[in-house]
PATI-192932 format. One record per atom (N, C-alpha, C): residue number from 1; chain; atom name; x, y, z. Coordinates in pm, 1 decimal. Layout:
// PATI-192932
> resi	chain	name	xx	yy	zz
> NUM	A	CA	X	Y	Z
...
//
This chain:
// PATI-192932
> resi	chain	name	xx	yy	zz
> 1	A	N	-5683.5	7435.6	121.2
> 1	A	CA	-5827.9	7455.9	119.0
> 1	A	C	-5855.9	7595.2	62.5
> 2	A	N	-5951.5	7617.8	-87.8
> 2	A	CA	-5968.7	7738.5	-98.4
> 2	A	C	-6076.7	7836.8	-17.4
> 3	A	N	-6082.4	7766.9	73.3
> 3	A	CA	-6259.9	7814.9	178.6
> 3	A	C	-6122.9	7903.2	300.2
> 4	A	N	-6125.0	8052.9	269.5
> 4	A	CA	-6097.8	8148.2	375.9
> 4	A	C	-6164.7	8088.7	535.5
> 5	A	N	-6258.3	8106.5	519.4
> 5	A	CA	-6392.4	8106.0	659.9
> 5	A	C	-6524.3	8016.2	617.3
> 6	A	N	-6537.9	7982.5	724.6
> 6	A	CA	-6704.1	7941.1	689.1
> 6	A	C	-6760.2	7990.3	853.2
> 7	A	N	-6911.3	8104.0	811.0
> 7	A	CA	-6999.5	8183.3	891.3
> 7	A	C	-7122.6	8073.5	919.6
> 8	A	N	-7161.3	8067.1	1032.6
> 8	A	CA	-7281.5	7975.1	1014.6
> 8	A	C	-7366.4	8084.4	1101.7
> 9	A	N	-7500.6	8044.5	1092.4
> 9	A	CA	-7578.6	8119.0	1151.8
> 9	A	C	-7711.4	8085.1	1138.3
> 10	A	N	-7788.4	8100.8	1234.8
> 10	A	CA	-7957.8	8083.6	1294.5
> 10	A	C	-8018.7	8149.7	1417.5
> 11	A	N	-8120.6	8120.8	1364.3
> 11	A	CA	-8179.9	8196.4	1457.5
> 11	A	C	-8274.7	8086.5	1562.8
> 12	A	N	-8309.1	8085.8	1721.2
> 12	A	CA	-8381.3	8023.4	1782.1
> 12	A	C	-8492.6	8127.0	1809.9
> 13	A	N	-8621.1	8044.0	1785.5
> 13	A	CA	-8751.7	8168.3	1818.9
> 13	A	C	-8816.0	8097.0	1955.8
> 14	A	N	-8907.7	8199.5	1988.3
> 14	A	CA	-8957.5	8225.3	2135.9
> 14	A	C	-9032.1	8033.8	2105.3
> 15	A	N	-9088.0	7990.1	2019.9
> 15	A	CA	-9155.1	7891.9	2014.2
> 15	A	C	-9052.0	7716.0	2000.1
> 16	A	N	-8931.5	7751.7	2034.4
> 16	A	CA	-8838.0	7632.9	1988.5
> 16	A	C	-8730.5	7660.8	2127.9
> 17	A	N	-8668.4	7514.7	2160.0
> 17	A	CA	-8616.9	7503.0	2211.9
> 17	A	C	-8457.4	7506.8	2148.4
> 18	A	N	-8424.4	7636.7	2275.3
> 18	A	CA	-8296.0	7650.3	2241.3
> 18	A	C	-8221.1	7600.1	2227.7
> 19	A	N	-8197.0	7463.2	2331.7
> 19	A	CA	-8081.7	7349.6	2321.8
> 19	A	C	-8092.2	7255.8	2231.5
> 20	A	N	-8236.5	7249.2	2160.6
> 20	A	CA	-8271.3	7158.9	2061.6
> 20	A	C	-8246.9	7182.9	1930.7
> 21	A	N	-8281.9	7297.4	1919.1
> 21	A	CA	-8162.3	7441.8	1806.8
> 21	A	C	-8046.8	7404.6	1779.5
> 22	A	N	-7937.8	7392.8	1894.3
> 22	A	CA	-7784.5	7387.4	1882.9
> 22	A	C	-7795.3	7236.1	1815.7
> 23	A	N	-7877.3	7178.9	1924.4
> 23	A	CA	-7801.1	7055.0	1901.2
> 23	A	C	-7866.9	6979.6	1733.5
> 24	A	N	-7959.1	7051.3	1676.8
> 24	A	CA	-7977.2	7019.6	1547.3
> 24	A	C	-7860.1	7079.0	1442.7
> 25	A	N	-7799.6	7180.6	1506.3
> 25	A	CA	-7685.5	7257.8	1414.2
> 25	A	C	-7542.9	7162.5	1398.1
> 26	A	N	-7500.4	7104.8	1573.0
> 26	A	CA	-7396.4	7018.4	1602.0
> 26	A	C	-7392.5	6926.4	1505.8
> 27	A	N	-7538.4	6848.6	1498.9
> 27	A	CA	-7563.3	6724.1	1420.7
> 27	A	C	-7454.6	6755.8	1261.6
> 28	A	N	-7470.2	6880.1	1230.1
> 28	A	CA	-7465.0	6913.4	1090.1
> 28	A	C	-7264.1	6921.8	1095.4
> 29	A	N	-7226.7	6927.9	1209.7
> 29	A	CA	-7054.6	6928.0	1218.7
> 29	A	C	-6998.3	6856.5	1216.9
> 30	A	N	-6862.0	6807.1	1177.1
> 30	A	CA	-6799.3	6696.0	1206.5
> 30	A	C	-6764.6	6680.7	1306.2
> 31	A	N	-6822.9	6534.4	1396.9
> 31	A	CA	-6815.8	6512.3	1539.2
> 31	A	C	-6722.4	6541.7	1625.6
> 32	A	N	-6557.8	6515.0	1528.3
> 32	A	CA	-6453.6	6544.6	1563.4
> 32	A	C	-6415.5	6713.8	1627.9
> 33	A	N	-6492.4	6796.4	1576.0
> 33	A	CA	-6459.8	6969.2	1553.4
> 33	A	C	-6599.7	7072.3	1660.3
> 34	A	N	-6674.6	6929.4	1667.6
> 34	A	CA	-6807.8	7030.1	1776.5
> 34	A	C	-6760.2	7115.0	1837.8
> 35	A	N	-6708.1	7081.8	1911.3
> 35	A	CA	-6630.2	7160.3	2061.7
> 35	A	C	-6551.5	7320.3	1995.1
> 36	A	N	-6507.2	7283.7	1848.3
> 36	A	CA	-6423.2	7356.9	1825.9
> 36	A	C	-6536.1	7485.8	1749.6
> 37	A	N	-6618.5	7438.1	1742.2
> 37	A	CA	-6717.2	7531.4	1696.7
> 37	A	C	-6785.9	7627.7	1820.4
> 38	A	N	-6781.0	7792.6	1842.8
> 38	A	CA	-6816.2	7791.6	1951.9
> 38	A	C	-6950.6	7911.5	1849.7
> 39	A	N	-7052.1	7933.6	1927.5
> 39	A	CA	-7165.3	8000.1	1865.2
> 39	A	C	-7186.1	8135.3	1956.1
> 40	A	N	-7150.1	8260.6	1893.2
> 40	A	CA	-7224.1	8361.2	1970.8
> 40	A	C	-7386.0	8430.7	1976.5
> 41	A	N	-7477.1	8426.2	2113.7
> 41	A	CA	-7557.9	8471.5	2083.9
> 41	A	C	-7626.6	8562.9	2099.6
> 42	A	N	-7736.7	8655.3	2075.0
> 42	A	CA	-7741.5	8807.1	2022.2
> 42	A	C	-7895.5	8794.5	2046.2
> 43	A	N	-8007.2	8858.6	2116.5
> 43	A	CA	-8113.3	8856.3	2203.8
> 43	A	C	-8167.3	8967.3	2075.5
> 44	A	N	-8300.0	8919.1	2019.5
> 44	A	CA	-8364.2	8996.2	1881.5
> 44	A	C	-8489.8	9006.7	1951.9
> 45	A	N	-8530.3	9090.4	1895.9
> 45	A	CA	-8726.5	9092.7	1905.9
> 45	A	C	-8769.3	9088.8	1750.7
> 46	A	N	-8891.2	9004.1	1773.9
> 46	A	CA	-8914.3	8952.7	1627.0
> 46	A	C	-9018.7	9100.1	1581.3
> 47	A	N	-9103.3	9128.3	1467.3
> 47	A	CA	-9180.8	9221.4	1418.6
> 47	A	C	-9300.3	9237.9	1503.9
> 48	A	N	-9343.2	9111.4	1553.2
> 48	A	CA	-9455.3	9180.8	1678.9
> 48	A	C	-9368.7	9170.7	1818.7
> 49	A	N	-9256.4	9162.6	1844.1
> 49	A	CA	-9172.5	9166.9	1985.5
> 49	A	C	-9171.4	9052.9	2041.4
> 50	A	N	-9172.6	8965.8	1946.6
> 50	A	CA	-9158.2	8814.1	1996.3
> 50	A	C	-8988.0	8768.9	2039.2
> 51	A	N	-8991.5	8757.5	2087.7
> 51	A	CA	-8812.6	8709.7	2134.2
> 51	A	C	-8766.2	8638.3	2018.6
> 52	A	N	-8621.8	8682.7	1986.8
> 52	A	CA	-8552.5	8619.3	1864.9
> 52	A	C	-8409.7	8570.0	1905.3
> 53	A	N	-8373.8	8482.4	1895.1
> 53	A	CA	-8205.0	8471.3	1967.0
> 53	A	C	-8138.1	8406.2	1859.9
> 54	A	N	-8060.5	8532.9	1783.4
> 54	A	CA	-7975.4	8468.4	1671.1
> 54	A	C	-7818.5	8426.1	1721.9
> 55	A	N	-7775.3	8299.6	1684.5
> 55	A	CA	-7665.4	8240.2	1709.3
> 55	A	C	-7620.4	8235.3	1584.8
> 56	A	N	-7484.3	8254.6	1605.7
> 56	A	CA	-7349.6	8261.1	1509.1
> 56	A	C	-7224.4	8252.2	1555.3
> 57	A	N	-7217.1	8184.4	1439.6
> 57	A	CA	-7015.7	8107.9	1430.4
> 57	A	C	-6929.9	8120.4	1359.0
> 58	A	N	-6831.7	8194.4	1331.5
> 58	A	CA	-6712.6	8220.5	1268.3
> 58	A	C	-6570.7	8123.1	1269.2
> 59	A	N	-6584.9	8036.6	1185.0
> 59	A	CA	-6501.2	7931.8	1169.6
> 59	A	C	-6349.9	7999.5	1102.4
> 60	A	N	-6210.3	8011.7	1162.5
> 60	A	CA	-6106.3	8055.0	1051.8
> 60	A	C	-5985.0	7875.0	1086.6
> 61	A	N	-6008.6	7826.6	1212.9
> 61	A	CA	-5930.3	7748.9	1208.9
> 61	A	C	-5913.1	7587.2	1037.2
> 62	A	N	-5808.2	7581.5	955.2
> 62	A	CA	-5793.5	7572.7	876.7
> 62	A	C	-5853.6	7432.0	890.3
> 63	A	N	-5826.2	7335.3	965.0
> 63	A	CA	-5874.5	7220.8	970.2
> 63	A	C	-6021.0	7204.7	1014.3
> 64	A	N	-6064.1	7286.1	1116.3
> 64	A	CA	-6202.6	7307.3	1105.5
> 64	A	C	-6293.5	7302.9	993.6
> 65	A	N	-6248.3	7467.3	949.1
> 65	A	CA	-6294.0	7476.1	788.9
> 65	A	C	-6324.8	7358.1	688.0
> 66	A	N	-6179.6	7273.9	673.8
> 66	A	CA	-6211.9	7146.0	578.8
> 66	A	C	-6295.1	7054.9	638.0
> 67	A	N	-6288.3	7027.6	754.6
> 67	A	CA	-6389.7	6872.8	797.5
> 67	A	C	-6490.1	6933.3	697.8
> 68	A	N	-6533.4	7064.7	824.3
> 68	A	CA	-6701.3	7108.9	820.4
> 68	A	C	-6723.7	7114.8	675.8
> 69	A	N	-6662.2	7174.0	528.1
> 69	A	CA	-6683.1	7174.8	442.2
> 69	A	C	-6664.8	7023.5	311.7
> 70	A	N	-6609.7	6942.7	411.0
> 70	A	CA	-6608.1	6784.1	286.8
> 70	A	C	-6719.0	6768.3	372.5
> 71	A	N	-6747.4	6787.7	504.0
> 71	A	CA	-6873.7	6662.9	539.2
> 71	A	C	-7030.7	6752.7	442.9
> 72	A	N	-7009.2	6854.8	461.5
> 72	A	CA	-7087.1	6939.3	393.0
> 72	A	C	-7136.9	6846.2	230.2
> 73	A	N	-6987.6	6879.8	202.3
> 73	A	CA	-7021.1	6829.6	41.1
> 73	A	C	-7063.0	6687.5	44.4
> 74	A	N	-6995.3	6588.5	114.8
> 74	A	CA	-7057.2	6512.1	154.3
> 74	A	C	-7180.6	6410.8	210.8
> 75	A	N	-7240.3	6518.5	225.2
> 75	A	CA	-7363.7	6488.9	327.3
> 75	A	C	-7476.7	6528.7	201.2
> 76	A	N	-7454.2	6645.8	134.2
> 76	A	CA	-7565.8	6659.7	47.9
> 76	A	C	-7597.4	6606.9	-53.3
> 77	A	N	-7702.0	6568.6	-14.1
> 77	A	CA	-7773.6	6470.0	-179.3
> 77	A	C	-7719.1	6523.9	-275.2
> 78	A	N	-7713.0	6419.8	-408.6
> 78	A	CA	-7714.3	6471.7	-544.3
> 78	A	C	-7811.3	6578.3	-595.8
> 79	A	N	-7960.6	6611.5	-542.1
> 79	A	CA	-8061.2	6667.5	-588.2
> 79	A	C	-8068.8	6755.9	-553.7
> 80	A	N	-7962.4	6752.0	-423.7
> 80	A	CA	-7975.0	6908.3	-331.8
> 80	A	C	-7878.3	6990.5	-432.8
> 81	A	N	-7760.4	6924.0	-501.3
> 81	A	CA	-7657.7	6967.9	-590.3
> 81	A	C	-7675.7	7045.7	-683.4
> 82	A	N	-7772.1	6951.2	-739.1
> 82	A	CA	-7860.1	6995.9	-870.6
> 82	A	C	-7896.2	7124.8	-899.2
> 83	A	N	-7990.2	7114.5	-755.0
> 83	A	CA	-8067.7	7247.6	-763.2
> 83	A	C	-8020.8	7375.1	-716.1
> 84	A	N	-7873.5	7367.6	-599.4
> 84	A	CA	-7783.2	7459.4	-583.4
> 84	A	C	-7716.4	7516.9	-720.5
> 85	A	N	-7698.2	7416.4	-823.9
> 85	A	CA	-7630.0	7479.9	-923.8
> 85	A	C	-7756.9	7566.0	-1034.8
> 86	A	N	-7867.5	7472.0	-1043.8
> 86	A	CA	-7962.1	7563.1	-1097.3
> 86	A	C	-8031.0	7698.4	-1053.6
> 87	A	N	-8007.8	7683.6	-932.3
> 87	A	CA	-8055.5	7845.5	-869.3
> 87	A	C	-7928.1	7908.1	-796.6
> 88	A	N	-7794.3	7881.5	-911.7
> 88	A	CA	-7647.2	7923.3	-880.5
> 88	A	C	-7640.8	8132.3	-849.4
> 89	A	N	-7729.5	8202.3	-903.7
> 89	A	CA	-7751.7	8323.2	-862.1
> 89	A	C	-7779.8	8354.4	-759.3
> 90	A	N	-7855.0	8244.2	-684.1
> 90	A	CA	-7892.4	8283.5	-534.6
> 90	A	C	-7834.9	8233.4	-401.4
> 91	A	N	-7747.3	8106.2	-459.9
> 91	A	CA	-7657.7	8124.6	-350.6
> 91	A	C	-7445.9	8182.0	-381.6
> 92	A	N	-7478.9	8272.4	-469.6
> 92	A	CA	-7294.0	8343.8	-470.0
> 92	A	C	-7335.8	8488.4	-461.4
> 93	A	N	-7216.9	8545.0	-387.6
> 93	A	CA	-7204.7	8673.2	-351.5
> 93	A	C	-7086.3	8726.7	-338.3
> 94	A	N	-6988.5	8790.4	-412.0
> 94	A	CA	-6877.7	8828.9	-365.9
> 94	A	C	-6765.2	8728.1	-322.0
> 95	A	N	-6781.8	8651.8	-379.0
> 95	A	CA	-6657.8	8525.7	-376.6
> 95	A	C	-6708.0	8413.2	-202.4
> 96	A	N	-6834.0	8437.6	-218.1
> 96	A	CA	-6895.6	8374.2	-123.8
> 96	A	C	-7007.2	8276.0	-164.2
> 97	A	N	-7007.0	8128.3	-115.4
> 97	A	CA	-7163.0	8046.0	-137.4
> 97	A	C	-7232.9	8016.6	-27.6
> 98	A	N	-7329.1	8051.7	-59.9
> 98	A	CA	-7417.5	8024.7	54.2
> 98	A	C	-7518.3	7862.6	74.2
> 99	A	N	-7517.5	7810.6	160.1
> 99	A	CA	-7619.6	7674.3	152.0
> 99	A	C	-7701.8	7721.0	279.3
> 100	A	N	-7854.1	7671.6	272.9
> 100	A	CA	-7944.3	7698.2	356.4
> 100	A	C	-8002.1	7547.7	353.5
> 101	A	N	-8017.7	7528.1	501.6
> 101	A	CA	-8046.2	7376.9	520.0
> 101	A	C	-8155.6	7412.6	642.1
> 102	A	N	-8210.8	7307.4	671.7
> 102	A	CA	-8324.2	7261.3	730.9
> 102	A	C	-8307.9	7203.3	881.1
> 103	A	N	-8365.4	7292.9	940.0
> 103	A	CA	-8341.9	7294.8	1169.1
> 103	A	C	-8381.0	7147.1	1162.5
> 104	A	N	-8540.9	7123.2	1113.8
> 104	A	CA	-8591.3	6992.3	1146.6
> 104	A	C	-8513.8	6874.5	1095.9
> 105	A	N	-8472.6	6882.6	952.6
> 105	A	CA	-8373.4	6755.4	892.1
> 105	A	C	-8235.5	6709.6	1001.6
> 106	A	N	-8224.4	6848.6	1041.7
> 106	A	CA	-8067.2	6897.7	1068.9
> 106	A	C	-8086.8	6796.9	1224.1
> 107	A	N	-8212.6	6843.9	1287.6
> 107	A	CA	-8201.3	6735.7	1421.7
> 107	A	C	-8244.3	6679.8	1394.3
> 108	A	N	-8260.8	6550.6	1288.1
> 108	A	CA	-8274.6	6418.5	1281.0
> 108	A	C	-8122.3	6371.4	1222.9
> 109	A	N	-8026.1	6445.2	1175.4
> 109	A	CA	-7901.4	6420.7	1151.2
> 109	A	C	-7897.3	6390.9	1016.3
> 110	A	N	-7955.6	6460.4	923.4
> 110	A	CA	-7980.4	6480.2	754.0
> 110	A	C	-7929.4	6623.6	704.9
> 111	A	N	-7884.8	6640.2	634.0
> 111	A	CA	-7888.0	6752.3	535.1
> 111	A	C	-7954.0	6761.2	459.6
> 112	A	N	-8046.3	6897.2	435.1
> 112	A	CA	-8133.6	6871.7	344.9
> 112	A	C	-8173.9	7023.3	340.9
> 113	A	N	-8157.1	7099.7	184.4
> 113	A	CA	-8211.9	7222.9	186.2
> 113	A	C	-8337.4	7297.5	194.7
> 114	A	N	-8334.2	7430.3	290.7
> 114	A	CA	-8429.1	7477.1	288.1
> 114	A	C	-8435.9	7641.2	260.2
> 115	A	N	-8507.1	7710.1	285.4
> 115	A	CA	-8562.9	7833.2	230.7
> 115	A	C	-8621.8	7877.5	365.2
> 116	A	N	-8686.2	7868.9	412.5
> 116	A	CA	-8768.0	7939.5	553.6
> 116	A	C	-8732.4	7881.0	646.7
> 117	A	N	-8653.6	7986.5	753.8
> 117	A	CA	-8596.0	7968.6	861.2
> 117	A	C	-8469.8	7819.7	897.5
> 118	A	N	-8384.5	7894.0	829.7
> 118	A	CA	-8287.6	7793.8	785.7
> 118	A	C	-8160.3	7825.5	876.1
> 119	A	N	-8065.2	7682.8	872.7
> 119	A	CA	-7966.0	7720.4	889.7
> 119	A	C	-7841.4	7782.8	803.6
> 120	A	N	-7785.7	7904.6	823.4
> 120	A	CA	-7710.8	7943.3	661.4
> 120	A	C	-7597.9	7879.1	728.1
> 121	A	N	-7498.3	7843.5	623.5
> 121	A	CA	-7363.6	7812.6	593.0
> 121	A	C	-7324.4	7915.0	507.1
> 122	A	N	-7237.1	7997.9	493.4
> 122	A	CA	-7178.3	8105.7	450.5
> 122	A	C	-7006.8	8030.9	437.0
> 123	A	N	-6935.5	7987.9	292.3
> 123	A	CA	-6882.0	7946.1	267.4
> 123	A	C	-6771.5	8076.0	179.5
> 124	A	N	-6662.7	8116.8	228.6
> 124	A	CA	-6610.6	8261.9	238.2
> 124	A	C	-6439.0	8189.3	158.7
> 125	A	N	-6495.0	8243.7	35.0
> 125	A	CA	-6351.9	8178.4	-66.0
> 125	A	C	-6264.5	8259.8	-113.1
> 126	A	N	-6120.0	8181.9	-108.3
> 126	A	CA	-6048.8	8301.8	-129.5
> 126	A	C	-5993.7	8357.0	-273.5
> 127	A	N	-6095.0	8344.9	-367.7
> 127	A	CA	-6132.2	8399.7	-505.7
> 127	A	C	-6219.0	8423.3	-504.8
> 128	A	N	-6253.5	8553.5	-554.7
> 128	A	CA	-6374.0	8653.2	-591.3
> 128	A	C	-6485.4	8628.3	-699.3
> 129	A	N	-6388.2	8599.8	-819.9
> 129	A	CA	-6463.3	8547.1	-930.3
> 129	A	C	-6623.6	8426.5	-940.8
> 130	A	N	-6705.6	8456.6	-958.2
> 130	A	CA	-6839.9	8378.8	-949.2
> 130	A	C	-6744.9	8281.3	-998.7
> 131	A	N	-6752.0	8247.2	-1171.4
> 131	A	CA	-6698.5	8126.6	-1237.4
> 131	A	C	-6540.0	8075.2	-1145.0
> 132	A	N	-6469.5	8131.6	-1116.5
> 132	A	CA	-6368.0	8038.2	-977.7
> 132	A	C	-6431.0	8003.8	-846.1
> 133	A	N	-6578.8	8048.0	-795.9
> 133	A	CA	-6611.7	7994.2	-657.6
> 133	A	C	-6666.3	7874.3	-778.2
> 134	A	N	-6753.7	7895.4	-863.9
> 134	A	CA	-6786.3	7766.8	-941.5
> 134	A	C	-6730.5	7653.6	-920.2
> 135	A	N	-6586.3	7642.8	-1021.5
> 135	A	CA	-6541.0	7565.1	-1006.4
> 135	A	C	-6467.3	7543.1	-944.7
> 136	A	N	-6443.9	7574.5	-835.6
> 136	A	CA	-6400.9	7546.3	-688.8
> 136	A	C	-6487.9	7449.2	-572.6
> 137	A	N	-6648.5	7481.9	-603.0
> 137	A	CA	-6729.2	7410.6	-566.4
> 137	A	C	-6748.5	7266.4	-619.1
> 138	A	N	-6712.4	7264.3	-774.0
> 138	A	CA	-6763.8	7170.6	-860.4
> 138	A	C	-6647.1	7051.9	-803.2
> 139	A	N	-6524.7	7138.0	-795.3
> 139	A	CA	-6380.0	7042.9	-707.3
> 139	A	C	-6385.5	6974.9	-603.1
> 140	A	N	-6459.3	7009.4	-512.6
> 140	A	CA	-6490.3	6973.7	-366.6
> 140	A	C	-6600.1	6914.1	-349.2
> 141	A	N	-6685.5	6904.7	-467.2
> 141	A	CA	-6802.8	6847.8	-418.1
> 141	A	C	-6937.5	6892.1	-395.9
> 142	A	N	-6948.9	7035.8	-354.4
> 142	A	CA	-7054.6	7099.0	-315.1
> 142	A	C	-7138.4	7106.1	-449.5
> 143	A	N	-7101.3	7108.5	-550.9
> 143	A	CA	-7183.5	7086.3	-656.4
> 143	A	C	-7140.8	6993.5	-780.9
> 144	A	N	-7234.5	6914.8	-829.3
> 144	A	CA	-7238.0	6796.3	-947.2
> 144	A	C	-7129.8	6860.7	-1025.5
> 145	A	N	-7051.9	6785.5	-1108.2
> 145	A	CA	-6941.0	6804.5	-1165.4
> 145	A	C	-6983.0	6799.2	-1300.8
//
């Protein structure tokens, strides 16, 4: 597997239920690996002091890594593909891709990208090169070939 780590991370706000949070994130794991996913969480105040509780997960176990990343590639539409590769500047960073998906899709048990208040997937590869996370992605699936 060329995927080092995969970082996940969200945030639950004062207006959402916390357990309804996780369990829209779980939805997004392979059923097999839930358990193996554990989430730490970190008590925020939002810009007017609204309570913020960001949760995060640091995935290194190797089989972990692959479920979570074929069901990944897996799970996302062709259109979601599309448009990951057309707005390919905004999700690579340093031999890293990023996917941002959707709390509400996510607890109905869909993948489906979003932009505001998302869940990130932080996909941590072990080549640096933009054009090798490319086609590394294009290999696995995460993006149209």
């Amino acid at each position: 597997m060329p995927v080092a780590y995969v970082d996940i991370g969200f945030f639950a706000h004062a207006t959402e239920d916390e357990s309804k949070v996780l369990k829209a994130v779980r939805n997004l794991l392979p059923s097999v690996h839930v358990e193996d996913v554990v989430f730490e969480k970190c008590s925020l105040k939002g810009h007017h002091g609204n309570p913020i509780v960001l949760f995060e997960a640091k995935i290194r176990d190797k089989a972990v890594v692959k479920a979570v990343v074929e069901r990944l590639a897996s799970s996302l539409s062709a259109l979601d593909k599309e448009t990951l590769l057309g707005e390919i500047g905004l999700h690579l960073e340093k031999g890293s891709f990023f996917v941002r998906l959707d709390k509400q899709a996510a607890f109905e048990g869909s993948f489906k990208l979003a932009t505001a208040d998302p869940i990130r997937f932080r996909l941590r590869f072990k080549k640096n090169r933009p054009e090798d996370v490319v086609a590394i992605c294009r290999e696995i699936g995460m993006l149209p070939a």
